[in-house]
KOLVEXDREN-955766 format. One record per atom (N, C-alpha, C): residue in one letter; x, y, z. Coordinates in steps of 0.02 Angstrom, whole numbers, plus 50000, padded with zeros to 5 digits. Layout:
residues N
AXYZ;...
END
This chain:
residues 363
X500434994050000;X500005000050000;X500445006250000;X500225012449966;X500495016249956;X500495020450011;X501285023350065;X500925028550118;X500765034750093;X500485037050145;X500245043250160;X500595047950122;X501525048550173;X501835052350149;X502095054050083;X502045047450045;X502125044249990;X501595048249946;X501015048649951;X500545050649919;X500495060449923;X500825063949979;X500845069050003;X501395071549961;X501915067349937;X502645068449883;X502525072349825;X501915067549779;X501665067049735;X500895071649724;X500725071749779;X500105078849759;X500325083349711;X499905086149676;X500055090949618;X499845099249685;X499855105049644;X499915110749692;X499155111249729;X498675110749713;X498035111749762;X497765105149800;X498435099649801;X498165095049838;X497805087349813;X497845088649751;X497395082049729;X497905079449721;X497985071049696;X498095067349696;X498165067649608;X498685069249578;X498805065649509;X499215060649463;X498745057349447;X498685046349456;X499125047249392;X499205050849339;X499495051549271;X500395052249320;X500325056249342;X501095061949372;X501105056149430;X500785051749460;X501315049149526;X501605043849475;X501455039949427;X501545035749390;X502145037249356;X502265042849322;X502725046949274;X503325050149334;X503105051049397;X503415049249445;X503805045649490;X503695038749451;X503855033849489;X503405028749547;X502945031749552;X502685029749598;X502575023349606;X502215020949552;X501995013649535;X502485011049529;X502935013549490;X503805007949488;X503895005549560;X503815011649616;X504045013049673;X503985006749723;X503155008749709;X502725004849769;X502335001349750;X502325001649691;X501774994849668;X502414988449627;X502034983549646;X502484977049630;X502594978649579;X503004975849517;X503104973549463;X502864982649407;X502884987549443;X502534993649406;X501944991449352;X502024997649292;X501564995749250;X501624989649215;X501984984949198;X502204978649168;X501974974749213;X501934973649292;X501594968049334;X500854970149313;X500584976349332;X499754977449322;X499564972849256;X500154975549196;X499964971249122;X499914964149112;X500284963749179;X500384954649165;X500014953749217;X499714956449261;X498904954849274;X498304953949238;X498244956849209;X497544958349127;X497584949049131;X498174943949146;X498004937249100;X497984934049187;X498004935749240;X497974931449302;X497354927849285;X497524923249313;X496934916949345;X496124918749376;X496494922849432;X496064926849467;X495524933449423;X494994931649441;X494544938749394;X494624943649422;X494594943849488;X494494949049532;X495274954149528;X495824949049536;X496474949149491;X496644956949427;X496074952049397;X496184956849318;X495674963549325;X495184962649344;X494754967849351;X495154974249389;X495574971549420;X495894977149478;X496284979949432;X496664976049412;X497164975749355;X496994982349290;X496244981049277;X495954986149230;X495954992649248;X495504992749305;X495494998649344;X496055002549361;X496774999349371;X497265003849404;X497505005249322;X497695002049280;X497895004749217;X497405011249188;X496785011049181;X496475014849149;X496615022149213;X496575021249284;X496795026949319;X497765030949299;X498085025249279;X498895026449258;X498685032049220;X498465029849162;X498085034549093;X498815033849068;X499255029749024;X499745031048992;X499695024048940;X499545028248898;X499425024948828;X499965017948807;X500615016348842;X500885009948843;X500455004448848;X500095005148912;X499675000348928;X499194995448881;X498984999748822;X498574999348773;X498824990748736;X499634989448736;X499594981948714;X499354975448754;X499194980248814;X499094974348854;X498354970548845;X498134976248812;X497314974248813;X497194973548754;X497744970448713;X497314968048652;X497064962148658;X497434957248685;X497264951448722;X496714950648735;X496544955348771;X495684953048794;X495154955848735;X495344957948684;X494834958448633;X494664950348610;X494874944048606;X494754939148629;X494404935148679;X494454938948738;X494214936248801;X493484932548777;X493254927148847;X492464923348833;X492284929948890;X492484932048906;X492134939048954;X491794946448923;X491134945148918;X491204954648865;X491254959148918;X491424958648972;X491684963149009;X492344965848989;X493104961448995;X493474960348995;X493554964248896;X493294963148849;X493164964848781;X492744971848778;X492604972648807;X492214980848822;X492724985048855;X493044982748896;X493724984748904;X494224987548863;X494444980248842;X494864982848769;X494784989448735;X493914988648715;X493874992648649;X493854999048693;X493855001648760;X493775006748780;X494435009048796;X494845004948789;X495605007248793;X496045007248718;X495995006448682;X495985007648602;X495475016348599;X495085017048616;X494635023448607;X495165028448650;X495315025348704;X495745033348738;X496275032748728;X496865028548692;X497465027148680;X497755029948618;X497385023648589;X497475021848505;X497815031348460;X497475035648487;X497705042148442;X498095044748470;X498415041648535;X499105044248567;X499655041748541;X499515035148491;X499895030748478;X499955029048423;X499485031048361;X499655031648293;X499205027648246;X498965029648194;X498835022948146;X498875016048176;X499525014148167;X499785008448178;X499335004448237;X499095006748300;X498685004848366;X498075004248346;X497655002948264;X497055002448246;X497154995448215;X497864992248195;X498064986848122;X497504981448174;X497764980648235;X497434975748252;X496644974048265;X496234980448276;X495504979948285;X495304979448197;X495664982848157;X495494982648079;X495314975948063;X495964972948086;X496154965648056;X495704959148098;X495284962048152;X495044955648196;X494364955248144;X494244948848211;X493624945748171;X492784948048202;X492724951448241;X492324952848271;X492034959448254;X491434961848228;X491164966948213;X491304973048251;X491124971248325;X491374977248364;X492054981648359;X492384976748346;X493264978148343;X493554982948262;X493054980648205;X493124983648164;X492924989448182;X492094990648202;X491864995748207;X492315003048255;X492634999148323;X492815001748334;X493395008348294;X493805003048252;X494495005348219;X494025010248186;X493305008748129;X493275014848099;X492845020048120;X492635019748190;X492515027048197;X492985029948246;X493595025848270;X494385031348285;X494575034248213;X494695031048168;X494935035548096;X494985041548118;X494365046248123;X494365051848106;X494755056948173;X495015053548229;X495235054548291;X496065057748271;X496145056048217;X497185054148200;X497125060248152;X497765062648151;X498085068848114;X498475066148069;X498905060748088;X498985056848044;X498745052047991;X499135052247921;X498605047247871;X498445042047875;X497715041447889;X497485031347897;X497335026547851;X497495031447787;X497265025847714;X497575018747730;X497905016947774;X498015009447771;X497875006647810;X497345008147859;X496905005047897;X496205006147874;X496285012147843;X495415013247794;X495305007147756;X495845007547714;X495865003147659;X495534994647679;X495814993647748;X495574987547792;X494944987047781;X494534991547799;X493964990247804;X493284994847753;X493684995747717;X493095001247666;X492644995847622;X492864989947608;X492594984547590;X492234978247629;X492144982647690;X491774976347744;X491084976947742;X490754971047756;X490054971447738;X489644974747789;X489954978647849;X489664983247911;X489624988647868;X489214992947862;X488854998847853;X489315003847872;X489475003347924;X489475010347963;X490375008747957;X490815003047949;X491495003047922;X491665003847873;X491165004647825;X491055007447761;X491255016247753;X490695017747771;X490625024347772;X491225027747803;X491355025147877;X491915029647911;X492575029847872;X492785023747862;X493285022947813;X493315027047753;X492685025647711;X492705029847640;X493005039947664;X492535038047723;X492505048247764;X493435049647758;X493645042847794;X494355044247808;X494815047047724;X494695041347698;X495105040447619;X494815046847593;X494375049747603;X494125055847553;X494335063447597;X494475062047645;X494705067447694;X495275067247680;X495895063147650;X496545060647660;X496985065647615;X497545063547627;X498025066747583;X497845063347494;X497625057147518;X497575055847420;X497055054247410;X496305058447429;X495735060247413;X495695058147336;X496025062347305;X495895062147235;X495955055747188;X496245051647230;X496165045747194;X495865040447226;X495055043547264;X494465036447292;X493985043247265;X494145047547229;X493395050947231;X492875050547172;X493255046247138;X492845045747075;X492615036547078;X492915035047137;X492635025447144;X492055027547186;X491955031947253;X491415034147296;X491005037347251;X490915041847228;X490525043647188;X489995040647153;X490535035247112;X489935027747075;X489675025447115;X489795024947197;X489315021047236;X488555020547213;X488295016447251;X487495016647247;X487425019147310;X487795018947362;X487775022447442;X487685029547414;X487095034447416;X487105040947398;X487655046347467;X487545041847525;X487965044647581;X488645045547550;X488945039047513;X489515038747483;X489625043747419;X489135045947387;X489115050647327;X489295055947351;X488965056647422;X488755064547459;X489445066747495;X489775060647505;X490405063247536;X491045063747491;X491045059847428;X491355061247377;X491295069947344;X490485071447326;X490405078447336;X490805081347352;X490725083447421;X491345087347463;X491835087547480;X492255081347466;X492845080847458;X493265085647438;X493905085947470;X494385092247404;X494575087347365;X494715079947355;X494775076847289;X494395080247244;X493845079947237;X493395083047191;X493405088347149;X493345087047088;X493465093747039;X492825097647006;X492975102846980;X492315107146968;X491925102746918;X492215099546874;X491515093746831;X491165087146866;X491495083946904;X491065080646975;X490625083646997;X490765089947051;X490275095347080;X489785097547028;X489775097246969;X489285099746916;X488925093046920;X489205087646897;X488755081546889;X488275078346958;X488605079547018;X488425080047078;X487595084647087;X487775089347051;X487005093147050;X486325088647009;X486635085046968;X486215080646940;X486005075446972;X486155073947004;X486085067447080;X485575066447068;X484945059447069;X484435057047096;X484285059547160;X484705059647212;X484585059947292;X484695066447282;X484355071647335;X484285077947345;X484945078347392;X484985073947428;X485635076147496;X486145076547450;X486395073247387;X487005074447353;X486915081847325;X486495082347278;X486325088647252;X486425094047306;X486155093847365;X486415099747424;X487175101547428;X487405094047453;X488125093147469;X488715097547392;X488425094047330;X488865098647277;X488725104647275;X488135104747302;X487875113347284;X488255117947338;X488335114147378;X488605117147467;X489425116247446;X489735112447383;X490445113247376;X490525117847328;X490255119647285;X490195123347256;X490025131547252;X489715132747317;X489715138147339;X490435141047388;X490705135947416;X491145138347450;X491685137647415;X491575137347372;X492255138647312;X492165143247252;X491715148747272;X491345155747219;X491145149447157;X491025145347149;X490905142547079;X490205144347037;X490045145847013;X489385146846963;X488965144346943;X488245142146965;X488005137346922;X487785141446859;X487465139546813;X487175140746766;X486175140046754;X486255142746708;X485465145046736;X485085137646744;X485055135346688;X484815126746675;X484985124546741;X485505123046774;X485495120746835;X485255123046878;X485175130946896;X484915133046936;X483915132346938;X483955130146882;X482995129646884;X483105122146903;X483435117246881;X483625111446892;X483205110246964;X483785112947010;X483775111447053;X483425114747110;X482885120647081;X482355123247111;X481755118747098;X481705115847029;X481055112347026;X481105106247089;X481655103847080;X481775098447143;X481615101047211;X481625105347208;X481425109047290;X482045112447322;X482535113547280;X483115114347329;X483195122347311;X482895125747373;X483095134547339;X483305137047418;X483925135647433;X484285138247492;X484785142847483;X485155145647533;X485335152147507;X486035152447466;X486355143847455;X486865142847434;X486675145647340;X486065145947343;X486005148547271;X485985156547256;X486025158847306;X485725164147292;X486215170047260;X486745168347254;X487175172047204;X487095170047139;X487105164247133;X487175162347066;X486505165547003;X486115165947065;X484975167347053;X485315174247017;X485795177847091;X485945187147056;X486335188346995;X486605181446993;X487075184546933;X486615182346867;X486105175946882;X485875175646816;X485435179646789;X485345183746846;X484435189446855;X484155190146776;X483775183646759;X483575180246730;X482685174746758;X482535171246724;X481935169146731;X481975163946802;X482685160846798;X482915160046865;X482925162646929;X483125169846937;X483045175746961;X482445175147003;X481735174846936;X481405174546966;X480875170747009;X481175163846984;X480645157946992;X481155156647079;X481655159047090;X482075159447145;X481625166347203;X481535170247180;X481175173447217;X480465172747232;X480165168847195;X479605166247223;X479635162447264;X480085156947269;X480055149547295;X480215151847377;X481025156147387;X481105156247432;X480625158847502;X480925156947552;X480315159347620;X481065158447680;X480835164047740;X481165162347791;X481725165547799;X482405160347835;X482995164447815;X483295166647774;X483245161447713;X483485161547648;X483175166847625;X482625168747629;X482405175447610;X482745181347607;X482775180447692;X483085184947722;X483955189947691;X484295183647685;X484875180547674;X484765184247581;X484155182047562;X484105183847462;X484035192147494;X483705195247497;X483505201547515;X484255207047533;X484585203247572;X485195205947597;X485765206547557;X485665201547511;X486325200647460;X485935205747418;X485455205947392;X485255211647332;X485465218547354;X485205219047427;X485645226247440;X486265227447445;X486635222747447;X487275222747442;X487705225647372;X487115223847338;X487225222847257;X487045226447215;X486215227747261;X486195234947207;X485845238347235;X485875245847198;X485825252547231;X485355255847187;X485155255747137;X484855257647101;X484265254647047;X483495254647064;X483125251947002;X483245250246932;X483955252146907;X484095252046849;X484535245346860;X484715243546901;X485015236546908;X484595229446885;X485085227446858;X484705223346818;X484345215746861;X484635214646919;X484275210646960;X483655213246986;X483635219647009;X483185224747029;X482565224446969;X482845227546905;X482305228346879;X481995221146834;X482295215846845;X481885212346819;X481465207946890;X481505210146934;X481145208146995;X480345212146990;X480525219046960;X480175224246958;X479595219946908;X479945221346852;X479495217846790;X479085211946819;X479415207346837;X479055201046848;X478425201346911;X478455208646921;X477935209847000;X478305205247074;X478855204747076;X478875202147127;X479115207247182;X478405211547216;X478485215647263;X478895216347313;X478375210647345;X478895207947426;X479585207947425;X479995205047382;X480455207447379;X480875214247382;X480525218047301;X480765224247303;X480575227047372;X479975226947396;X479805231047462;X480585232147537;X480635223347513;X480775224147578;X481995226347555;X482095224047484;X482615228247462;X482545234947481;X482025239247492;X481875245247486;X482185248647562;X482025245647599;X482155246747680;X482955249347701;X482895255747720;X483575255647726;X483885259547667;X483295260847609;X483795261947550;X483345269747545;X483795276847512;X483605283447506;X483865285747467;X483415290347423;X483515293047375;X482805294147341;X482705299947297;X481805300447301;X481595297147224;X482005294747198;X481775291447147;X481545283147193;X481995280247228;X481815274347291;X481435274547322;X481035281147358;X480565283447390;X480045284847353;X479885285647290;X479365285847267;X479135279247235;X479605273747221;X479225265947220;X479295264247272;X479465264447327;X479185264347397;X478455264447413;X478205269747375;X477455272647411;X477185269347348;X477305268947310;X476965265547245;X476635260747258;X477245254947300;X477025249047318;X476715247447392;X476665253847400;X476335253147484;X475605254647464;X475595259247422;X474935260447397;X474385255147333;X475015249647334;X474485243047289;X474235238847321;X473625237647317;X473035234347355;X473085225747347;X473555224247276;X473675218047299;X474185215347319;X474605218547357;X475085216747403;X474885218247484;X474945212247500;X474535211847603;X474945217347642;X474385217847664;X474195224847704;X474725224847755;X474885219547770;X475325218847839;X475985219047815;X476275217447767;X476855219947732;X476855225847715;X476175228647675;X476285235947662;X476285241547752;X476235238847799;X476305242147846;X476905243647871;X477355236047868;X477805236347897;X478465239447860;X478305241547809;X478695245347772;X478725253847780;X477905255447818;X477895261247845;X477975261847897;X478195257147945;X478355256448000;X479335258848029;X479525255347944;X480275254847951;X480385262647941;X480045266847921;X480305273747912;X480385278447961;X480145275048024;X479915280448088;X480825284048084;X481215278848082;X481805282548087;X482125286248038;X481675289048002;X481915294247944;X481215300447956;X480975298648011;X480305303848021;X480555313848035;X481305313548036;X481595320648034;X481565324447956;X481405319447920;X481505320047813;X480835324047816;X480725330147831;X480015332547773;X479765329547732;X480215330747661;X479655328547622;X479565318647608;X479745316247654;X479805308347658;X478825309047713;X478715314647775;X478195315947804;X477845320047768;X478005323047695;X477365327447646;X477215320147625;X477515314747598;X477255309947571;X476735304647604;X476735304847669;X476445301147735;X475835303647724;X476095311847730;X475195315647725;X474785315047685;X475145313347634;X474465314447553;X474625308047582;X474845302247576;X474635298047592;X474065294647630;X473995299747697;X473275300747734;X472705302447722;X472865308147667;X472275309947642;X471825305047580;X472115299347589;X471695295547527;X471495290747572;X470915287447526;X470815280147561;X471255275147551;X471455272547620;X471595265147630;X471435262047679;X471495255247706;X471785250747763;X471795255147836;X471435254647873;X471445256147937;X472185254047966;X472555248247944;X473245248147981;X473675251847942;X473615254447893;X474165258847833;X473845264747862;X473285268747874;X473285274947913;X473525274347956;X473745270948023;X473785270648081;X474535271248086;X474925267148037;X475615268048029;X475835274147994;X475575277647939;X475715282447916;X475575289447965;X474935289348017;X474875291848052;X475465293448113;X475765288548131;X476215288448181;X476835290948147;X477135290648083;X477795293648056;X477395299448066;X476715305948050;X477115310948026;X476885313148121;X476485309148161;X476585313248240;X477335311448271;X477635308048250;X478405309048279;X478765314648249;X478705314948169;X478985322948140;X478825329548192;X478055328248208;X477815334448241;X478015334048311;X478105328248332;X478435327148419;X479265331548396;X479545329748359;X480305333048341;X480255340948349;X479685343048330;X479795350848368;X479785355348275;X480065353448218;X480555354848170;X480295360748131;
END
């Protein structure tokens, strides 16, 4: 047993007890029989109670040596003793390299594979030769992790055109994004049967400024896919695309379309702008409008606040957004004739409130 004072040597500065540092210390050499090599050549005693102790004080050591000792029991008739193992391979194995996976790759037991391929992605170092182990096993999920590994790898580029042909669309989808992958993959990728591939190229393809083209871009709106990874490509084609993109979208992506146009353009004469215009798609222009001054902007402003078939509750909240320009005269001469006509009990009520804050200003 370890003393007191012994243990008082080895405290770290606030007093605890650290099981890594008395070890790296000496400690266990010290005072425990046979150090870490007796505990290891416990794991095979006779005794259970023996080995179980045996487990426990290694996994407290925490020093990744230990890790050969327990390959052994990936064998064991105990799944105690094998639950073990694989939980010491999980905290080791990436302290220790590739190489500390050859053996769970190479066993015969599902668990043991599985284990090796979801450490893969744990290592900084390249695992194509433990991927390679198992990218052809009939487990699912050693499939996939593996393929994840080889397509993440330094030689991506040469599994990204075998994943791709999969019939696994998961396997298409991660070929997709690959940096193996080149801009005519990512094009053909948009053509996908499965929508998750079509996302995934569309989602590599955006983060690499790439372009779709208009044909693709209706492509892959009729499919349902109008997220905001398109929405440059929609501005640059500002085209019939353009607009079948501004209908579809709702939500953030909206949000997200709306924000890039102002980014983009400043003037009705813009050609994303005005073919939004043409095609009547209000809501949009309305809400481009926000934020934006100048009295040629301000007068399709009121244009479209004043058309009866655009909802009332949008046309409000557009007179709502002006309170903070309520110091502009003639932005509050426009409020007024605005009052003086018929509309909407909530479009008086908002137009009402811009020009009594002008008159609260004193001006």
């Amino acid at each position: 047993m370890i003393s007191k004072k012994a243990m008082v040597r080895i405290s770290n500065f606030d007093g605890k007890t650290s099981r890594p540092q008395a070890y790296q210390e000496g400690l266990l050499g010290k005072y425990m029989a046979g150090g870490l090599d007796g505990e290891i050549s416990k794991l095979r005693h006779k005794d259970v109670r023996q080995r179980r102790r045996a487990v426990r004080v290694l996994f407290d050591t925490d020093l990744p040596r230990a890790l050969d000792g327990f390959v052994p029991l990936l064998d064991d008739r105990d799944p105690w003793f094998r639950s073990k193992a694989l939980d010491a391979h999980r905290r080791w194995a990436p302290a220790l390299g590739p190489s500390a996976l050859m053996t769970l790759a190479n066993h015969r037991s599902i668990e043991a594979k599985r284990c090796a391929a979801n450490l893969l992605s744990e290592f900084k170092e390249d695992v194509s030769e433990v991927a390679l182990l198992l990218v052809d096993d009939e487990d699912l999920t050693c499939r996939r992790k593996s393929a994840a590994a080889l397509l993440n790898g330094p030689s991506a580029d040469a599994y990204v055109d075998r994943f791709f042909a999969s019939d696994d669309a998961y396997l298409r989808r991660l070929a997709a994004l690959s940096s193996g992958a080149d801009a005519a993959l990512r094009r053909k990728g948009i053509e996908d049967t499965n929508a998750s591939v079509c996302e995934a190229a569309l989602q590599a393809m955006d983060e690499r400024g790439e372009p779709l083209d208009e044909a693709a871009l209706v492509l892959l709106m009729e499919r349902g896919i109008n997220g905001s990874a398109l929405i440059q490509s929609a501005i640059d084609n500002h085209g019939d695309a353009l607009v079948t993109f501004a209908q579809s979208v709702r939500g953030p992506t909206l949000k997200k379309f709306v924000g890039a146009l102002r980014e983009q353009c400043t003037s009705v004469d813009d050609a994303p702008i005005n073919t939004l215009i043409e095609a009547k798609e209000y809501i949009v222009i309305g809400r481009w409008l926000q934020g934006m001054r100048g009295a040629e902007l301000d007068q399709l402003r009121w244009e479209l606040i004043r058309d009866p078939t655009i909802d009332q509750i949008e046309r409000s909240r557009w007179i709502e957004r002006l309170l903070g320009r309520c110091n502009e005269l003639p932005l509050v001469e426009d409020a007024r004739l605005f009052l003086s006509e018929e509309h909407p009990e909530l479009l008086i009520e908002a137009a009402q409130n811009l020009s009594t804050a002008y008159d609260k200003l004193g001006l």
